[in-house]
C-alpha positions in Angstrom: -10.1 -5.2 16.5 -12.0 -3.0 13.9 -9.6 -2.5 10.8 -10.7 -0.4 7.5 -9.4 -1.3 3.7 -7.5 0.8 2.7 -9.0 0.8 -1.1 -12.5 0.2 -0.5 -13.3 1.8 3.4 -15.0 -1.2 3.9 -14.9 -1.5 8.4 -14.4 -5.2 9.1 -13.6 -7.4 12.4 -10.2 -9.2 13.2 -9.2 -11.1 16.2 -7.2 -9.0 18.5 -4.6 -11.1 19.0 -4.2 -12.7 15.2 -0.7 -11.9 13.4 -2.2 -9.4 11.2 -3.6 -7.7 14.2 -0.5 -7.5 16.0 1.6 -6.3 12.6 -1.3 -3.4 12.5 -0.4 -2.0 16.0 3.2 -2.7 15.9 3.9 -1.3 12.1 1.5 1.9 11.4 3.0 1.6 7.7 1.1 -1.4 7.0 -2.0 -1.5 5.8 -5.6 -3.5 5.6 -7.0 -4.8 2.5 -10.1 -7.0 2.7 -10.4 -9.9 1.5 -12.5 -9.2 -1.5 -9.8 -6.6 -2.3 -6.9 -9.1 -2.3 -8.5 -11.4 -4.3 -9.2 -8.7 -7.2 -5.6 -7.6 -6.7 -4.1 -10.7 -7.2 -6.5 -12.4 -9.9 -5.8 -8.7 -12.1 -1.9 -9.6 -11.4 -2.1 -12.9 -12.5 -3.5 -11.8 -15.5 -1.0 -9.1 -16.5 1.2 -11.8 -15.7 0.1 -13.8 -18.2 0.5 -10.9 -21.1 4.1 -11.7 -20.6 4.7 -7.5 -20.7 4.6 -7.9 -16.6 8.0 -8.3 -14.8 8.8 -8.7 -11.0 12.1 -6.8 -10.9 14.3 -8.5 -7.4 15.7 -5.7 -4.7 19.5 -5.0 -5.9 21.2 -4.7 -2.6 25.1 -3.9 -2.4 26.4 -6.7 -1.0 28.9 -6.1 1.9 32.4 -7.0 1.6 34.5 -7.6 4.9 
């Protein structure tokens, strides 16, 4: 399966029948990064993370009560 980042346009290969391949098709909302472009991403995270100034904020969900 030909995939294209989605930051850098760069066309890369998958297998067909790999997890990530199968989320692609199934969830057109989800997108490709490369790999070169997820380890940027996450090296510049970890590094704001380390400011301290960089905070993760969890989902607030409304909790149902039967």
């Amino acid at each position: 399966m030909r995939v294209k980042c989605s930051l850098c346009d760069k066309i890369d290969t998958i297998d067909s029948w790999s997890f990530e391949a199968k989320r692609l098709r199934n969830k057109p909302a989800k997108t490709y990064m490369c790999q070169t472009c997820q380890e940027r991403i996450t090296a510049r995270t970890a590094e704001r993370a380390a400011t301290g100034q960089f905070h993760l904020y969890p989902l607030f969900r409304q909790k149902r009560r039967w």
